[in-house]
Backbone bond lengths (Angstrom), bond angles and torsions (degrees), N, CA, C in turn:
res aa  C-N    CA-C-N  psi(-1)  N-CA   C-N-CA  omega(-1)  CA-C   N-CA-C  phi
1 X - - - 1.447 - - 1.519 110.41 -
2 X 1.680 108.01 130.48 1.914 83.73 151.95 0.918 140.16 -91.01
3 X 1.511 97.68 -179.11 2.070 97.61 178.20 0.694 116.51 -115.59
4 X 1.778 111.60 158.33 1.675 110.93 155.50 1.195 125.85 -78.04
5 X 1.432 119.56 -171.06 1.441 113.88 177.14 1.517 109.99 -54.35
6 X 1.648 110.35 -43.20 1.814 99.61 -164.92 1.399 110.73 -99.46
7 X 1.465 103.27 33.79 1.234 104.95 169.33 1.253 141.05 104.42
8 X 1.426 110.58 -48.53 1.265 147.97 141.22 2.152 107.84 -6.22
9 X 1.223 113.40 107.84 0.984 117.65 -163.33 2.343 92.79 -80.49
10 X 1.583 107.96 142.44 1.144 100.30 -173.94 1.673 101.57 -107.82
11 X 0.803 126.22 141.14 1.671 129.63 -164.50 1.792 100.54 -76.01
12 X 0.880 109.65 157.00 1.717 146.50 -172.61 1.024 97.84 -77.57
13 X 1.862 128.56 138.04 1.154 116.68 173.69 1.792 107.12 -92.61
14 X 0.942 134.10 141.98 1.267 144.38 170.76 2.476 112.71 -43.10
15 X 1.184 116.04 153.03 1.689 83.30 -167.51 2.112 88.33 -97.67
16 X 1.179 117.56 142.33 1.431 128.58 177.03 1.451 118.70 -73.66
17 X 1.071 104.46 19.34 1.805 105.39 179.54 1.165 120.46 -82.34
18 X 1.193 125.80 -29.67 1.690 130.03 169.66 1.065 112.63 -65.01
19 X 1.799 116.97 -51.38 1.639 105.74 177.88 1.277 100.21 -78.56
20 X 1.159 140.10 14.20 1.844 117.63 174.13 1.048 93.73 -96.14
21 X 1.517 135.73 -41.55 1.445 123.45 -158.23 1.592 95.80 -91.00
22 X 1.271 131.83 -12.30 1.406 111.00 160.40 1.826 116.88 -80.54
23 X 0.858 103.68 -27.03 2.242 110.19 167.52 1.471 86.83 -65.63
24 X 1.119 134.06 -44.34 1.940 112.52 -161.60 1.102 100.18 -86.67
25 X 1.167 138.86 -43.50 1.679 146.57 165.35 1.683 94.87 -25.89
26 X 1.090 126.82 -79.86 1.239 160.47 -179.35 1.722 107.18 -29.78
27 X 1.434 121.77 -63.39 1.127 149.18 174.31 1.398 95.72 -51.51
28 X 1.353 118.88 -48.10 1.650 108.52 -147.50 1.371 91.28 -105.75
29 X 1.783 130.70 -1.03 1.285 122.35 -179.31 1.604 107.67 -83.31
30 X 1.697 106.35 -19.35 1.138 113.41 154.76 1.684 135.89 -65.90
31 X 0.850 115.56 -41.84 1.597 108.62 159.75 0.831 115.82 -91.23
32 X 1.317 148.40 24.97 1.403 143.31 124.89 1.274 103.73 -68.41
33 X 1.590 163.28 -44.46 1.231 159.75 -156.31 1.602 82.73 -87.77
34 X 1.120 133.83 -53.57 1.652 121.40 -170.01 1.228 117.86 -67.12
35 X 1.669 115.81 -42.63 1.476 118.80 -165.89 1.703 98.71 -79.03
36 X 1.103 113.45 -32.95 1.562 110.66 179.37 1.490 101.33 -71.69
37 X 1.170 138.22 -21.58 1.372 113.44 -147.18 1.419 127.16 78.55
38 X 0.905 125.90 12.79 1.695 132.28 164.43 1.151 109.19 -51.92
39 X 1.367 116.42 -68.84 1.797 125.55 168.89 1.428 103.77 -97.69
40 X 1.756 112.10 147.64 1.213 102.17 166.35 1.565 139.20 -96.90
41 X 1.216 136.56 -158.87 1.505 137.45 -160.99 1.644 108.69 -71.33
42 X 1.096 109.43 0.47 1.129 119.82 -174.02 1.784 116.83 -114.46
43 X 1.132 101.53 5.66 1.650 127.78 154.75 1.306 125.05 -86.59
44 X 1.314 84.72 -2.57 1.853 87.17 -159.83 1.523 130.31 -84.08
45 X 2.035 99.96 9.58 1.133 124.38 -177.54 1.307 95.08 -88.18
46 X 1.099 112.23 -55.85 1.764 132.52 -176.24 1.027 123.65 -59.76
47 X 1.820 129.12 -10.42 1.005 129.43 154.25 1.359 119.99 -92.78
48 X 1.848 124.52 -15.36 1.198 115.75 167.90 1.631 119.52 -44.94
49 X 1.333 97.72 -60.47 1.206 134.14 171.88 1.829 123.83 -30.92
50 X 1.499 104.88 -43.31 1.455 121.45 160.03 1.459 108.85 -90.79
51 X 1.169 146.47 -34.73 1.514 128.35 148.69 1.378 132.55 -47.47
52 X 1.894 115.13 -27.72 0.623 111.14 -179.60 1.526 130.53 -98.80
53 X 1.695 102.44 -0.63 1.319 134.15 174.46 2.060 89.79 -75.00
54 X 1.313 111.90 -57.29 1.614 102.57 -176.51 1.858 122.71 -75.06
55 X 1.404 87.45 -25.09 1.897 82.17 159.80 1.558 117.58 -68.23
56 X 1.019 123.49 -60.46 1.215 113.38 178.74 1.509 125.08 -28.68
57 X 1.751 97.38 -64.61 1.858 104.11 -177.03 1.647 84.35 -66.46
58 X 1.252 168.55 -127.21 0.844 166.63 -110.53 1.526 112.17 -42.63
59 X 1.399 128.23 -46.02 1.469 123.86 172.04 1.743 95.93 -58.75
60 X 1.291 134.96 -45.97 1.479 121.79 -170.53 1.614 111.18 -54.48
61 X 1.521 106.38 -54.49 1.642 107.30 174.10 1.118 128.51 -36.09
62 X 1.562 92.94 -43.26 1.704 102.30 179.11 1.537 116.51 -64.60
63 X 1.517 123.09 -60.18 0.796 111.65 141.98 1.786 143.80 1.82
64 X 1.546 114.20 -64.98 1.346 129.28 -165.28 1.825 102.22 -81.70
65 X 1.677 97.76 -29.08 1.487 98.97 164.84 1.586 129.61 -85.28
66 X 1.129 87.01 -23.20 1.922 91.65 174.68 1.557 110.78 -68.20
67 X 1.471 112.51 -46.89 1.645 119.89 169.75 1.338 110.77 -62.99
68 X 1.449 133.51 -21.16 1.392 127.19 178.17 1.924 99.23 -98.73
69 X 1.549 106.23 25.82 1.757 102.25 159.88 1.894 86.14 77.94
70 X 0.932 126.93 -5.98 2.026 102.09 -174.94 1.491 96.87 -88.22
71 X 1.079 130.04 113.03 1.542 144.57 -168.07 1.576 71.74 -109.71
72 X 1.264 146.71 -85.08 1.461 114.97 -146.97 1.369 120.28 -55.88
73 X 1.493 120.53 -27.40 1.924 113.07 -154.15 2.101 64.71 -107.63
74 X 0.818 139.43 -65.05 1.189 97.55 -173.07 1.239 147.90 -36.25
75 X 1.589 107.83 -39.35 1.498 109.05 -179.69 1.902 105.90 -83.46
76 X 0.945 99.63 -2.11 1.675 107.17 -175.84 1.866 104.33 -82.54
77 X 1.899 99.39 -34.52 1.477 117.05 169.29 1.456 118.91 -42.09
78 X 1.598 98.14 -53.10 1.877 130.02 -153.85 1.621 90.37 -74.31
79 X 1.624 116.15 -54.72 1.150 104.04 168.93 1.445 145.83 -51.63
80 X 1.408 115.21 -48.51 1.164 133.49 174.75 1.587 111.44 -50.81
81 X 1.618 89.63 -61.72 1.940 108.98 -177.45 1.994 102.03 -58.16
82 X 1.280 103.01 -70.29 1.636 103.25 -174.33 1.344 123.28 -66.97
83 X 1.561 124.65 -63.29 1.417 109.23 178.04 1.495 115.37 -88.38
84 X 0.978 124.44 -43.85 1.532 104.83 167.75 1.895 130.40 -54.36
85 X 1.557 96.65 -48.63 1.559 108.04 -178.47 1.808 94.41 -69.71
86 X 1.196 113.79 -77.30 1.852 108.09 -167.03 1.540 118.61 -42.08
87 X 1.501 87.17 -44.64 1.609 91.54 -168.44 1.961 109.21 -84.67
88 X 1.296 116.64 -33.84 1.791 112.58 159.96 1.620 91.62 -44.96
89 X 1.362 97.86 -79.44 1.918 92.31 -153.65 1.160 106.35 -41.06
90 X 1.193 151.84 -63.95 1.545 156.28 -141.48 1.519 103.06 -85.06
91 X 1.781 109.59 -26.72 1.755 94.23 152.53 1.463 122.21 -71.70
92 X 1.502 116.15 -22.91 1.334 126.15 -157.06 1.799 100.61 -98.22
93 X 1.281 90.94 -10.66 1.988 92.03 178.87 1.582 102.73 -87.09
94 X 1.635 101.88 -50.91 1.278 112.49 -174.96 1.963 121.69 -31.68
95 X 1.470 105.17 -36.96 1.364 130.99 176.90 1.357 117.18 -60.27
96 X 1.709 105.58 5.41 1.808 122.21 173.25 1.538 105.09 -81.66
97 X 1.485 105.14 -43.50 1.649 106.35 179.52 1.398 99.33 -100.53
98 X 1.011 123.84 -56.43 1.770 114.40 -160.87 1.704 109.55 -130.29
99 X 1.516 74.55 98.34 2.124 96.32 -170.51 1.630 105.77 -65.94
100 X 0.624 110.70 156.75 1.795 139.89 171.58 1.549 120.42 107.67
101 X 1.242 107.37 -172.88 1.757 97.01 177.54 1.574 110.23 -104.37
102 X 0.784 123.46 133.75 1.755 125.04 177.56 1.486 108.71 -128.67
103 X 1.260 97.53 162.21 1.725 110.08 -164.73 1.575 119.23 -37.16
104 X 1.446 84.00 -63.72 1.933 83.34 178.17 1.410 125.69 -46.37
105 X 1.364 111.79 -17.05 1.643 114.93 -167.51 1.988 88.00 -61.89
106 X 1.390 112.71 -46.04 0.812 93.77 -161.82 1.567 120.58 -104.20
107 X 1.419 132.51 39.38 1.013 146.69 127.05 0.949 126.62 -39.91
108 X 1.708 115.59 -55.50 1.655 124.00 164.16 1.659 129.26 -20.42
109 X 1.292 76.24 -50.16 1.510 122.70 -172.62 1.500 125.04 -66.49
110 X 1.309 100.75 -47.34 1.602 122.89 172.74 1.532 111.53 -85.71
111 X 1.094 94.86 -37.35 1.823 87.19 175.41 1.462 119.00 -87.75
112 X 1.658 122.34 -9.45 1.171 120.90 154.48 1.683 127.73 -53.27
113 X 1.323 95.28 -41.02 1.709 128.90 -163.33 2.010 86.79 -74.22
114 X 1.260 102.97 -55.32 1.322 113.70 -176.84 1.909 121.48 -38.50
115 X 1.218 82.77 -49.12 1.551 111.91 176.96 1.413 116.37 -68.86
116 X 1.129 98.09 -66.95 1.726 85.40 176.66 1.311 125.11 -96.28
117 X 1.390 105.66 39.59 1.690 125.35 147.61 1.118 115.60 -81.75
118 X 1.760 111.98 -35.91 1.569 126.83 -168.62 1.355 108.23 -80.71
119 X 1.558 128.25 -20.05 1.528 149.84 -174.20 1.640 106.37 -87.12
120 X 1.620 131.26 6.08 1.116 117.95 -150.46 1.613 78.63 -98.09
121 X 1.303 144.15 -83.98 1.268 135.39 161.41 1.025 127.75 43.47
122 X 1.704 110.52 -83.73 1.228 119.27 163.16 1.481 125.71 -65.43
123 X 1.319 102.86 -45.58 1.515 96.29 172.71 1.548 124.24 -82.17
124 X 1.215 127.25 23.63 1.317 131.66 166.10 1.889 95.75 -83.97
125 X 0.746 103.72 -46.93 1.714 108.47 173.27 1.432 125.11 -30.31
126 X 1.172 80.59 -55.13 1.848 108.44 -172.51 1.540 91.48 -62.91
127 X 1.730 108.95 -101.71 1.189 104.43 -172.05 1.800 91.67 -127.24
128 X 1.649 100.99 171.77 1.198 121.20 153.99 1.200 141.48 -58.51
129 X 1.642 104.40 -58.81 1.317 140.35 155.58 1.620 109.12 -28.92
130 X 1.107 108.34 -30.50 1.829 111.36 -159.57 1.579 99.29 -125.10
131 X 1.293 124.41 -19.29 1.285 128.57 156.37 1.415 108.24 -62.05
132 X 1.277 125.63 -40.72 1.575 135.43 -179.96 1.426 120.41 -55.47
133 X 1.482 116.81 -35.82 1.166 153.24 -169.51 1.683 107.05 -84.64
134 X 0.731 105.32 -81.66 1.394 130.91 178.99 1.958 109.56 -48.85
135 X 1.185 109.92 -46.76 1.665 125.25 168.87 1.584 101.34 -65.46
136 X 1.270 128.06 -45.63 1.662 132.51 162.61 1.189 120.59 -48.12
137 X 1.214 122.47 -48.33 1.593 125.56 -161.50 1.475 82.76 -103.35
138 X 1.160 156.07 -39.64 2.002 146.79 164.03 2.021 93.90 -51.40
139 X 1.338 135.03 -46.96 1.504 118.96 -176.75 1.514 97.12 -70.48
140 X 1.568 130.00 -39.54 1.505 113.33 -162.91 1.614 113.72 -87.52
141 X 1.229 115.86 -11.50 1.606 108.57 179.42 1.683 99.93 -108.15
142 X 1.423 123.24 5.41 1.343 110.97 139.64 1.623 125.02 -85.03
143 X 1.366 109.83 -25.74 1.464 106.39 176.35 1.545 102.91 -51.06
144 X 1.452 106.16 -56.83 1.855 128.90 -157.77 1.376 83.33 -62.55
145 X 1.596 140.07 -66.91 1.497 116.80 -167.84 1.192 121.47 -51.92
146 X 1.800 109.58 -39.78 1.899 88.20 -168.63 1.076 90.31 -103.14
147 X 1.455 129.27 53.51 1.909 126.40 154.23 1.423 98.19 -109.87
148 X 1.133 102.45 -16.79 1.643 96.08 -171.58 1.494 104.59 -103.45
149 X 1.553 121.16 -17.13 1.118 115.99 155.38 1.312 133.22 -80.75
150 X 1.450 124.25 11.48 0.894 132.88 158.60 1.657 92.55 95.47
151 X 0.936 161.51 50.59 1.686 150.16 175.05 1.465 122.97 -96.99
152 X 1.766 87.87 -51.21 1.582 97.70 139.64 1.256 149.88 -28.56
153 X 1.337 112.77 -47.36 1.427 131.30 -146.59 1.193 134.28 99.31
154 X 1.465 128.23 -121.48 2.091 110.96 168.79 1.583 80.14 -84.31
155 X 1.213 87.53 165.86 1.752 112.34 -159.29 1.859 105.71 -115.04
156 X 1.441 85.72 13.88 2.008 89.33 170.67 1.539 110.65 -72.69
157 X 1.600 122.17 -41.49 1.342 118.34 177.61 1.629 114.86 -60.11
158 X 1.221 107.66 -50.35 1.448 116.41 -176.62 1.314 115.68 -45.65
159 X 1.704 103.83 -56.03 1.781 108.32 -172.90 1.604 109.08 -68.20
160 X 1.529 124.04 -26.00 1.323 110.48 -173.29 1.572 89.10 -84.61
161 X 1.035 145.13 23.77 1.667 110.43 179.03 1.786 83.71 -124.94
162 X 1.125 102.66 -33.19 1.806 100.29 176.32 1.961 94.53 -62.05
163 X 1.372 121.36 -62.26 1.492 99.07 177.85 1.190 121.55 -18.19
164 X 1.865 87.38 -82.33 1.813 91.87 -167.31 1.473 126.72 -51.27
165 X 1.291 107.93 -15.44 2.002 131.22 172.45 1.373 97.83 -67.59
166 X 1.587 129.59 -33.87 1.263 138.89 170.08 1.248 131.50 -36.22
167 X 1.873 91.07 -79.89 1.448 116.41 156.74 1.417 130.23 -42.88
168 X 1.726 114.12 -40.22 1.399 72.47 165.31 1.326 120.79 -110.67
169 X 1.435 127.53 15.31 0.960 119.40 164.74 1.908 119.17 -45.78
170 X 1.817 97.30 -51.76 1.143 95.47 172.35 1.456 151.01 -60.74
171 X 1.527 114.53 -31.16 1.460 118.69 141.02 1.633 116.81 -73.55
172 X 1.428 132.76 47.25 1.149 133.07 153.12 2.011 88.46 -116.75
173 X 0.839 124.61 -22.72 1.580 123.17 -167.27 1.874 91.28 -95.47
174 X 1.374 108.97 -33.74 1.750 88.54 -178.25 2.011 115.29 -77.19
175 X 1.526 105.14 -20.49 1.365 124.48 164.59 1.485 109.85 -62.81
176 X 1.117 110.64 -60.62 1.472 102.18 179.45 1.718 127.91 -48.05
177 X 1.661 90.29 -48.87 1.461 86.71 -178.51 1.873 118.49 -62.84
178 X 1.516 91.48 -38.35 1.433 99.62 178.16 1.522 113.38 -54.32
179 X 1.191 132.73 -10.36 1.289 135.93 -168.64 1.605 96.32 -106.24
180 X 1.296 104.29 -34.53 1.597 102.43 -178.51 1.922 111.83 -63.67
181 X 2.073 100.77 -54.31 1.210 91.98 -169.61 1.729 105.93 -74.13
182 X 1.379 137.46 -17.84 1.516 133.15 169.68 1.243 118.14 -56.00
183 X 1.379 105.00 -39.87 2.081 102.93 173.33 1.072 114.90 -66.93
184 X 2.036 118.88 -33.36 1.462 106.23 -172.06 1.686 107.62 -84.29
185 X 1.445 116.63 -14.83 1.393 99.12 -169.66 1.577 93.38 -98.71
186 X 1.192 126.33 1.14 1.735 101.11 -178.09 1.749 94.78 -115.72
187 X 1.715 108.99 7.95 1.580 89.42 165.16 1.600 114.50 81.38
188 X 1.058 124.02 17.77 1.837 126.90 -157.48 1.534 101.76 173.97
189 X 1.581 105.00 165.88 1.135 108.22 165.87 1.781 122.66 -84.81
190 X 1.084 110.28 107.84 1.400 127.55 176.25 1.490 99.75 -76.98
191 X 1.203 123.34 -88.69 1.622 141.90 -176.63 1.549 123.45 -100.97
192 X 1.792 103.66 108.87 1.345 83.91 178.89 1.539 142.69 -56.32
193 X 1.472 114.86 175.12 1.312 112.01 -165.61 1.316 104.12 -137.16
């Protein structure tokens, strides 16, 4: 542990990866309900709004991991939380004044996907399991950018297969964490990772 000056031992921060990968789970169960059509276009304020409720707590984690030295799940945090979480929601708020999808939405999108293609490197290191993960959700938020940029064509095929690419990305992020917080509280490997 360190110290302060009077001695006083200062507590350890806990590591934020379980609750991030349950906020991204979360995030992406939301554009799966949009890109499928579950809810319609007219939700689409209300989901900024819940992305942008999970970017936030998710930019802090990141944060709490970058100060605890994890430069990879942090900057993997910054991504998720800042350009995907700020910049989705604030396309997905934007749809309060001027509804539909237009190109840039999905730039957001593509340069998220972009990014953590460029992150596989390092995280092949780490694990497999999360390289697997992570290579999934980089193919589905490039599908979702250039569907929404139109490259495709109408961008209804694109967004439902980026959804369902969504979905399961996102129960691969509620598994993960669950494997994260079961190993730390039983001390061992419970669930792989």
């Amino acid at each position: 542990m360190k110290q302060e000056s009077d001695s006083r031992p200062l507590p350890e921060w806990a590591p934020g990866g379980a609750a991030s990968l349950y906020l991204v789970g979360a995030l992406h169960l939301g554009i799966f309900a949009f890109a499928t059509g579950q809810v319609g276009a007219e939700s689409a304020p209300l989901l900024g709004f819940w992305i942008l409720g999970c970017a936030i707590a998710l930019l802090m984690l990141a944060m709490v991991e970058l100060r605890r030295g994890e430069a990879l799940f942090g900057t993997i945090g910054m991504v998720f939380g800042g350009l995907l979480g700020i910049g989705g929601a604030l396309s997905f708020i934007r749809s309060m004044w001027i509804p539909g999808i237009f190109p840039i939405d999905g730039w957001w999108f593509l340069s998220a996907g972009i990014i953590l293609f460029l992150l596989l490197p390092a995280i092949s290191k780490v694990s497999w399991i999360m390289f697997g993960g992570i290579t999934e959700i980089g193919i589905t938020l490039t599908i979702l950018g250039l569907g929404m940029m139109g490259v495709f064509g109408a961008p209804e095929a694109p967004l439902r297969i980026a959804g369902w690419l969504a979905l399961l990305f996102a129960i691969f992020c509620w598994y993960e964490a669950t494997a994260q917080l079961v190993n730390t509280v039983y001390k061992k490997r419970v669930l792989p990772l």
